[in-house]
C-alpha positions in Angstrom: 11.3 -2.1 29.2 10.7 -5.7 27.2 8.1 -4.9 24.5 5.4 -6.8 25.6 5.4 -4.6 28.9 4.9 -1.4 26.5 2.2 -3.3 24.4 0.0 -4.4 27.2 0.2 -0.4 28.7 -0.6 0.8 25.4 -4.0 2.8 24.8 -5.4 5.5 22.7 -2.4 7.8 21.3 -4.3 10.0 19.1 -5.0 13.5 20.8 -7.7 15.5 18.5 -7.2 18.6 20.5 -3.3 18.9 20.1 -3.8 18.2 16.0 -6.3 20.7 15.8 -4.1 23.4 17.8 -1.3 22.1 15.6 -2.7 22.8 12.2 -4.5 25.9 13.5 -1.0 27.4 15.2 0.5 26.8 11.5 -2.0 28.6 9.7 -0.6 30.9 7.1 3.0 30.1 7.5 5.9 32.7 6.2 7.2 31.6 2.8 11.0 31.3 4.4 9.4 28.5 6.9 8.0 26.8 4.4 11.2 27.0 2.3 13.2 26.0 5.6 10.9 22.7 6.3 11.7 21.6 2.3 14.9 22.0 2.9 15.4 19.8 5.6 12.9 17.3 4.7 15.5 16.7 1.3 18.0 14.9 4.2 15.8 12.2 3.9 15.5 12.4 7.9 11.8 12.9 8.2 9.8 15.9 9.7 8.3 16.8 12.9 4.1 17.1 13.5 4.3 21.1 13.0 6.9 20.8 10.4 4.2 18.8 8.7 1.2 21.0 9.3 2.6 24.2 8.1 3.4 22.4 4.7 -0.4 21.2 5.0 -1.4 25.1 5.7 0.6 26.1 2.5 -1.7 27.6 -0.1 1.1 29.3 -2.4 1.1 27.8 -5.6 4.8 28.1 -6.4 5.2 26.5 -2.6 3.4 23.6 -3.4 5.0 23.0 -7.0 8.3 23.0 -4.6 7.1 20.2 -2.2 5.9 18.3 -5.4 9.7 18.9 -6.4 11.0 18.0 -3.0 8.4 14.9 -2.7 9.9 13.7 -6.2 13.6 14.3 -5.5 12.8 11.9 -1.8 11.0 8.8 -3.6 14.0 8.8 -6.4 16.7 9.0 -3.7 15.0 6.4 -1.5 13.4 3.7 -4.0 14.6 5.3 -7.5 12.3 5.0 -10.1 10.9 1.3 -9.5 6.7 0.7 -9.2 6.0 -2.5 -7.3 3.0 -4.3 -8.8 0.0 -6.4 -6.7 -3.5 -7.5 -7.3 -6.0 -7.3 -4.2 -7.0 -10.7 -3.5 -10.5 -10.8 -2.2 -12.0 -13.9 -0.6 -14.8 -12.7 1.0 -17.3 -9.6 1.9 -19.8 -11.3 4.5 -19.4 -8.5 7.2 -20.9 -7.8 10.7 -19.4 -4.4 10.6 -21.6 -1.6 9.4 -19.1 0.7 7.9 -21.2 3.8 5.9 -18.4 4.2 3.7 -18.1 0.3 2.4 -20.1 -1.6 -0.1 -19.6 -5.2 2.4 -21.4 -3.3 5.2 -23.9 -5.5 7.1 -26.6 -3.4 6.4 -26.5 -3.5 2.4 -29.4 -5.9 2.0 -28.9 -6.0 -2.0 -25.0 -6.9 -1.5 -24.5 -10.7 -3.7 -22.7 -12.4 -0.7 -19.8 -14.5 -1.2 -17.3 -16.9 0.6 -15.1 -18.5 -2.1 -14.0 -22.0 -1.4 -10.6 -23.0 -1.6 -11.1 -24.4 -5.3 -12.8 -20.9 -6.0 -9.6 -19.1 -4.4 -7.0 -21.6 -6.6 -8.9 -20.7 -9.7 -8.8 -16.9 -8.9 -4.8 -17.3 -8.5 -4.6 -18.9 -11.6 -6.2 -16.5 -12.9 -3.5 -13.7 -11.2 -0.6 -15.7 -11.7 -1.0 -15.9 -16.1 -1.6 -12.6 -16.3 1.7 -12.8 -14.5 1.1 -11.2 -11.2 3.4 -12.5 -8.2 2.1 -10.5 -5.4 -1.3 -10.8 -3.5 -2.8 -8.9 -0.9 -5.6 -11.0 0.6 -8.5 -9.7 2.0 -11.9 -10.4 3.5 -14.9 -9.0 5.3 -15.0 -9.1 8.9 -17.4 -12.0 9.9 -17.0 -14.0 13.3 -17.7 -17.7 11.3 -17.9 -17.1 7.7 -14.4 -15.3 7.1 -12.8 -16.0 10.4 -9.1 -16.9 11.1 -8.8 -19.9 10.3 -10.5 -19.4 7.2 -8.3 -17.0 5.7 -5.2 -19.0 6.9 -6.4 -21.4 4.9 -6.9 -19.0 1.7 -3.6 -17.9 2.0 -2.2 -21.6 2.4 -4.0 -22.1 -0.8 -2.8 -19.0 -2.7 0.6 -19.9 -1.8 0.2 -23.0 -3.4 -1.3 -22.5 -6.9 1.5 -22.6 -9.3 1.0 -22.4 -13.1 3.3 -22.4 -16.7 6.0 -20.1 -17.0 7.2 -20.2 -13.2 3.8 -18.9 -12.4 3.7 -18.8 -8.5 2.9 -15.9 -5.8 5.7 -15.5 -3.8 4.3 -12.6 -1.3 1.1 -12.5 0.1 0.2 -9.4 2.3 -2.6 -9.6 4.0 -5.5 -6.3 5.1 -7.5 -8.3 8.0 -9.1 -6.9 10.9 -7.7 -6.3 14.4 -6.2 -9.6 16.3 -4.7 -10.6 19.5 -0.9 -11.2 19.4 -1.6 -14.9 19.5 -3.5 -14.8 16.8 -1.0 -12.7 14.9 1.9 -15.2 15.8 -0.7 -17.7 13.9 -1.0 -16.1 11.0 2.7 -15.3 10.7 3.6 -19.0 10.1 1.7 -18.8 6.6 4.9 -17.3 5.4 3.2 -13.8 5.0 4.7 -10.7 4.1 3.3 -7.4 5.4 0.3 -6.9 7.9 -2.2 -3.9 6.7 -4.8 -2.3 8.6 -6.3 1.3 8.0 -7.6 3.0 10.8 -10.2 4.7 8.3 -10.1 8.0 10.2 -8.2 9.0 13.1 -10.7 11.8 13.8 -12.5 10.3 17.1 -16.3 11.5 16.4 -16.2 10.8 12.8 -15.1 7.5 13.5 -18.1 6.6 15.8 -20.5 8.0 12.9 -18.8 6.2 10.3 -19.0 2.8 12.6 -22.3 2.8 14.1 -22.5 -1.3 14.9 -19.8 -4.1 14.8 -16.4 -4.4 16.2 -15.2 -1.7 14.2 -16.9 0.7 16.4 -13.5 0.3 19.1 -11.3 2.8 17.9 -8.6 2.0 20.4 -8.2 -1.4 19.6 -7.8 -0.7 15.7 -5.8 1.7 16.5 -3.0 -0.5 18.6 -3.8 -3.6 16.5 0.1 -3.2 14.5 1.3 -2.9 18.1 0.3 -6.2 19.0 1.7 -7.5 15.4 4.9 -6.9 15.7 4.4 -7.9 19.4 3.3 -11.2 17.8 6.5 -11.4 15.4 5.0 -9.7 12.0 8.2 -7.6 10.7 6.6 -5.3 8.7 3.0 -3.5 8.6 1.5 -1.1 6.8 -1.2 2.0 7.9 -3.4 3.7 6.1 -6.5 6.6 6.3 -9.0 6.5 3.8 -9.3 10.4 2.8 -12.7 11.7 2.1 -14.4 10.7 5.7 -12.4 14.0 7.3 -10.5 17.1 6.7 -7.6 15.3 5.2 -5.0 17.8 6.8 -5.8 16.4 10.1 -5.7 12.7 8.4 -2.3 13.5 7.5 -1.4 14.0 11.1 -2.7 11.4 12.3 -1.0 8.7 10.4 2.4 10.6 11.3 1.4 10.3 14.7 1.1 6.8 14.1 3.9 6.1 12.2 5.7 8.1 15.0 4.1 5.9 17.7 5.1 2.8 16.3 8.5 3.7 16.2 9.2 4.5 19.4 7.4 1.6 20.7 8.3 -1.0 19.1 11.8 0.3 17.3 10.0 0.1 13.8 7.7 2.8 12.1 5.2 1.4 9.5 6.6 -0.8 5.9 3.8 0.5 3.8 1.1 4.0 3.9 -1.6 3.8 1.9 -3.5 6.5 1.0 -7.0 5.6 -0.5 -9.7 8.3 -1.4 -13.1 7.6 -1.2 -15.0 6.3 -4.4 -18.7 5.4 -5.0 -19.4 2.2 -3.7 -23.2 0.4 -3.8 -25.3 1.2 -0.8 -22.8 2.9 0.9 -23.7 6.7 1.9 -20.5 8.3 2.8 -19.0 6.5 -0.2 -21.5 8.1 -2.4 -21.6 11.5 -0.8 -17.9 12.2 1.1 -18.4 14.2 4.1 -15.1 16.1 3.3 -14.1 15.3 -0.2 -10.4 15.4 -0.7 -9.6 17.6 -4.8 -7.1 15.8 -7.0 -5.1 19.0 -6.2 -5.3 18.2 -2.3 -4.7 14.8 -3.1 -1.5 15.3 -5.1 -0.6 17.6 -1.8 -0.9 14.7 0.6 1.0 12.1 -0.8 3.6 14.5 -1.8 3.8 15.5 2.0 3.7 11.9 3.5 6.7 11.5 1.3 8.3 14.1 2.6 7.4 13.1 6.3 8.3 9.5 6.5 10.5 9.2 3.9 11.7 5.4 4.5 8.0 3.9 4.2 6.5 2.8 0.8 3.5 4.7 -0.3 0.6 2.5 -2.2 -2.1 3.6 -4.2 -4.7 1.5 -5.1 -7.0 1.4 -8.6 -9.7 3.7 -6.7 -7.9 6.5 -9.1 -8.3 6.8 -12.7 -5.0 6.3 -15.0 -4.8 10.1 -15.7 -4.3 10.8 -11.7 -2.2 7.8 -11.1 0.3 8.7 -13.2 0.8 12.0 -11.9 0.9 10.6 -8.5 3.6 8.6 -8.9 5.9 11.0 -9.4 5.2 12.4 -5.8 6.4 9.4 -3.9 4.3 6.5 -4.4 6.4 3.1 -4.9 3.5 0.7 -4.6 0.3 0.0 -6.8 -2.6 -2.2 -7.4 -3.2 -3.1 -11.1 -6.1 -4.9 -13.3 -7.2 -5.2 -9.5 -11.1 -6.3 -9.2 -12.8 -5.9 -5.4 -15.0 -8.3 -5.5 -14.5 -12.1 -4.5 -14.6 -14.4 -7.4 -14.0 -11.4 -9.8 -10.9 -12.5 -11.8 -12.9 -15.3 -13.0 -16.3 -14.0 -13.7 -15.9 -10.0 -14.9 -19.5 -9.7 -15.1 -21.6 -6.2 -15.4 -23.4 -6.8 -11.9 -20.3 -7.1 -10.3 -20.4 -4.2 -8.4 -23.1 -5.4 -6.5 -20.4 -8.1 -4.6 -17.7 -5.4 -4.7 -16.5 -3.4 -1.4 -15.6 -0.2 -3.9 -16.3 1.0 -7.7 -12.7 1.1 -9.6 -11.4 4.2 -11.0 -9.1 2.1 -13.1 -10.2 -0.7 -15.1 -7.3 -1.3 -17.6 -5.4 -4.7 -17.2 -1.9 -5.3 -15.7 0.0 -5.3 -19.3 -1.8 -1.7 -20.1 -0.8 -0.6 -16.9 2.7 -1.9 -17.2 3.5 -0.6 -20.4 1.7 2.9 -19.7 4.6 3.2 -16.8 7.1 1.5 -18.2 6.6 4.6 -21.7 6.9 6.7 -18.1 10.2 6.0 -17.4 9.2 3.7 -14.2 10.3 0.1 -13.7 7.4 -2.4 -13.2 8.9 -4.5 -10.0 7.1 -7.9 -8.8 10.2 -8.2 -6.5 10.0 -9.9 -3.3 13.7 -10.6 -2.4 14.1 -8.6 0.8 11.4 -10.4 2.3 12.7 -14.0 1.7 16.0 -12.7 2.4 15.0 -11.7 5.9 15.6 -7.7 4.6 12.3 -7.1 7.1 11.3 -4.8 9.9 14.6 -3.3 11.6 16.6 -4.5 8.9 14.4 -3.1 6.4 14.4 0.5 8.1 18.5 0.7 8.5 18.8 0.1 4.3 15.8 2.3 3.3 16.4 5.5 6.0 19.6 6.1 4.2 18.7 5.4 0.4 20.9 2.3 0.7 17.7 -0.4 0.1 17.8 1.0 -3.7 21.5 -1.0 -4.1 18.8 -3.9 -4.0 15.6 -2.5 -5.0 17.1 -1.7 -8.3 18.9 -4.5 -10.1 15.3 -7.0 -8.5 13.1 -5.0 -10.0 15.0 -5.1 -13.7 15.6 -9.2 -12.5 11.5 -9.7 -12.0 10.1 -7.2 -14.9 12.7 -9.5 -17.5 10.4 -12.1 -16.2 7.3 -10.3 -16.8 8.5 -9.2 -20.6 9.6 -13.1 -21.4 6.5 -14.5 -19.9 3.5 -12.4 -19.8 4.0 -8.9 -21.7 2.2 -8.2 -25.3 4.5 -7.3 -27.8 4.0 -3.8 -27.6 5.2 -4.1 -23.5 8.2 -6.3 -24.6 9.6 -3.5 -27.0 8.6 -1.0 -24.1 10.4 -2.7 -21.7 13.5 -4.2 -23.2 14.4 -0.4 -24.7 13.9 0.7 -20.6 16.3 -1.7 -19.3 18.9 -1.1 -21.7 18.6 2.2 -21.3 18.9 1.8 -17.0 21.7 -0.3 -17.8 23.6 2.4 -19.6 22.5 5.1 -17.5 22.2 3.8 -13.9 24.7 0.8 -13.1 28.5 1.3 -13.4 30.9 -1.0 -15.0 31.0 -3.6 -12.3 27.9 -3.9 -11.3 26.3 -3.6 -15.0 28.1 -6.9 -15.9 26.7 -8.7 -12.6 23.3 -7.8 -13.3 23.6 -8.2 -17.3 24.8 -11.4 -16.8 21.6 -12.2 -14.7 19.3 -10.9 -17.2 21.3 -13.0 -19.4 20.5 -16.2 -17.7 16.6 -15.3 -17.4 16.6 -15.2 -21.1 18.0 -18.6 -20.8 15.4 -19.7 -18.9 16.1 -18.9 -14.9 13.2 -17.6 -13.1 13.1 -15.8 -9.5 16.7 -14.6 -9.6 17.6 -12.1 -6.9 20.2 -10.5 -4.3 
C-alpha cells in the first residue's frame, strides 16, 4: 500500500491499557530473564515491548550495573566513542499553547516576549559560529502570526547564511517545530534542513490533557502522527522525544518504543534522533517546578541505558537541562548527541544577562561554554564531532538505518568526527583544548585506524593544518 494511503488511515497508536498490563506482567522478573534480554540486546538487533519492560522492572543492583555495561558496549559498537556537538537556536517564545511544564506558556504574564528579527537571528549565529559551533537546532514557540511558518523559514534561510572568519558557517540546521501538514513539511524541507524533532511530552493520555489545558497542543493524536506526515512530506530523518518527570517514566519508555516501532513499519524508517529531556525548573511553570513524577539521576541513568539497548541504530541527545557531573556519566550509557554552552532564550548568545530566565522556556543545568565542555570530554576519551557529511552526502533516512543497524555508519562517523574536531582545535579551541585534543587524536590514530586507512585520514588532517576546512567522506 503507497504511503500516503497508510498516512491518511493513521490515528492514535498508543494503547495505555496494553503498557500498563505490559510493565505490570514483568514485574519482578527472574534474574536468568533479565540476563537472557542483555544478552540478546548485545546483537545490536533491538528488543521487543516486554523485553523492554522487564529490564525497566529490574531493581537488582548488580542487574542494572550489567545493562549500564550492555548499554556502553551498544553505543561503542554502533557510533564508537564520537559526541556530536549543537547549540539550540531559539528565535522565538510567543506561544498560544498553555503547556504547565514550560516557561513560553501563554499564560506566564511576567514572560519578557521576544520575536528576533532576521538581523537579531544573524547576530545570534555569529555569535555560534566563533565560538565555533556548526550545528543549530532552531526553535520557536507556537504562535499562529508571530512565529508562524514562514517566519521560521525565513530564520533558518538566514542562519544558513551567516558565515564568519575561519570557515565559520552552519552547515546543519535541525529544526524542533510544532505539528504540520505534509505540505507544509515538503515547504520546509527545501531550506536544506536536516532532521525534523518533535516530543510528544508524554505519551500517557490523561496526563497529557492536564499538562495541555488550552492551545493546539491539547490534540494528542495529531502530535502524535506529526513525523508520519514528515516523512510523508520527504523529511528523511526525525527525531522523538518524552520529556521525563510529567509520568512514571517506565511507561515513557514504552511509549517512545512504541513509537519508534510505529514509524518503522509505516513508513520503513524508525526515528534518527531520541531525546530524552528531564524536567528542570522553569519561571511560572508549575509542573516544571514541582514534577508530578520526578525521574532520580539513578532512574535516569536506567532509561537512557535501556533506550540504547532497545533501538540501538537511533542517536540518543541530551540536552544542557543536566549538570556536568550527570552528563558525563550519561554518556557512557549510549548518548551520541549533546547541546553545549546552549542558552534557551531568544536573543541569549548576544545579551547573557541575569534576567534572562525570565525569556527562557527552561533553567540550564549546565552553564559552562562549548570549549569547557569540549575539553572536559575530550580529557574523557570522547571525540567532539560537528560532522554533518552523511547528511550532505544523501547518508539519510533508509540509507542512514542500513549503515547504522549494523555498526557499519562508524567506518564514516569516525574518521568525520577527527576531520571536524581538527577544525575545532585550529580554529576555536583554547590552548588547554588544543593540547587535549591533538594528544586524543594521535592517540585514535594509533589505536583505532589500521595502516591503510590511518594514512588516508592522516593525510586529511594534514591538509586541514594546511588550511582545508569541511573535509569529509
Amino acid at each position: 500500500m503507497p504511503m500516503i494511503r497508510i498516512i491518511q488511515m493513521i490515528k492514535d497508536f498508543i494503547d495505555d491499557t496494553k503498557i500498563e498490563n505490559i510493565l505490570d506482567k514483568a514485574k519482578n522478573p527472574a534474574p536468568e530473564r533479565v540476563r537472557e534480554i542483555i544478552a540478546k540486546a548485545e546483537e545490536l538487533k533491538g528488543l521487543t515491548p516486554e523485553e523492554v519492560a522487564v529490564l525497566l522492572q529490574t531493581e537488582d543492583d548488580e542487574l542494572i550495573a550489567l545493562i549500564w555495561q550492555a548499554a556502553h558496549k551498544i553505543k561503542e559498537d554502533i557510533y564508537g566513542n564520537r559526541l556530536v556537538l549543537f547549540a539550540p537556536l531559539y528565535v522565538a517564545n510567543l506561544c498560544a499553547n498553555n503547556c504547565l511544564y514550560c516557561g513560553f506558556r501563554r499564560d506566564n504574564m511576567e514572560l519578557n516576549r521576544v520575536a528576533l528579527t532576521m538581523d537579531q537571528i544573524a547576530k545570534e549565529v555569529q555569535v555560534l559560529e566563533r565560538e565555533g559551533h556548526k550545528r543549530l537546532l532552531m526553535l520557536c514557540g507556537e504562535h499562529p502570526s508571530r512565529s508562524s511558518l514562514e517566519y521560521f523559514m525565513e530564520a533558518i534561510e538566514t542562519a544558513y547564511s551567516v558565515k564568519t572568519e575561519h570557515g565559520g558557517e552552519i552547515r546543519r540546521i535541525n529544526v524542533e517545530i510544532a505539528p504540520l501538514e505534509v505540505d507544509e513539511y515538503k515547504q520546509l524541507k527545501k531550506t536544506g534542513i536536516g532532521t525534523v524533532v518533535l516530543f510528544q511530552e508524554t505519551y500517557h493520555h490523561e496526563t497529557y490533557k492536564v499538562m495541555h489545558p488550552s492551545g493546539p497542543k491539547k490534540d494528542y493524536a495529531k502530535r502524535l502522527t506529526a513525523m508520519h506526515r514528515a516523512q510523508e512530506g520527504g523529511i528523511n530523518d526525525v527525531g522523538i522525544g518524552a520529556l521525563f518527570g510529567l509520568y512514571d517514566y517506565k511507561f515513557e519508555v514504552l511509549g517512545l518504543l512504541f513509537h519508534a516501532l510505529q514509524l518503522e513499519q509505516d513508513c520503513g524508517v524508525g526515528p534518527h534522533t531520541m531525546s530524552v529531556p528531564r524536567l528542570e525548573p522553569a519561571f511560572n511553570a508549575p509542573a516544571a517546578i514541582k514534577p508530578p513524577h520526578p525521574v532520580s539521576d539513578h532512574d535516569f541513568k536506567k532509561l537512557v541505558a535501556i533506550i540504547r539497548m532497545a533501538v540501538p541504530y537511533t542517536g540518543m541527545i541530551l540536552s544542557t537541562r543536566e549538570n556536568p557531573s550527570l552528563r558525563s556519566e550519561v554518556f557512557a550509557l549510549g548518548i551520541s548527541q549533546i547541546s553545549a554552552g546552549s542558552r534557551t532564550n531568544p536573543g541569549g548568545y548576544q545579551e547573557d544577562s541575569s534576567d534572562a530566565f525570565r525569556a527562557a522556556q527552561f533553567n540550564l543545568g549546565d552553564t559552562r561554554t562549548l570549549d569547557e565542555v569540549i575539553l572536559d570530554i575530550t580529557e574523557h576519551g570522547h571525540i567532539p564531532s560537528f560532522c554533518t557529511a552523511c547528511y550532505r552526502l544523501g547518508r539519510t533516512g533508509k540509507d542512514f538505518m542500513d549503515l547504522a543497524k549494523p555498526g557499519l555508519i562508524q567506518k564514516f562517523c569516525q574518521s568525520n568526527a577527527l576531520f571536524s574536531f581538527k577544525e575545532y582545535l585550529f580554529d576555536y579551541a583554547s590552548t588547554a583544548t588544543r593540547e587535549a585534543g591533538e594528544k586524543l587524536i594521535q592517540k585514535i590514530l594509533d589505536e583505532k585506524f589500521k595502516t591503510k586507512r590511518k594514512k588516508m585520514v592522516c593525510d586529511r588532517l594534514q591538509k586541514i593544518e594546511d588550511g582545508a576546512r569541511d573535509v569529509y567522506i
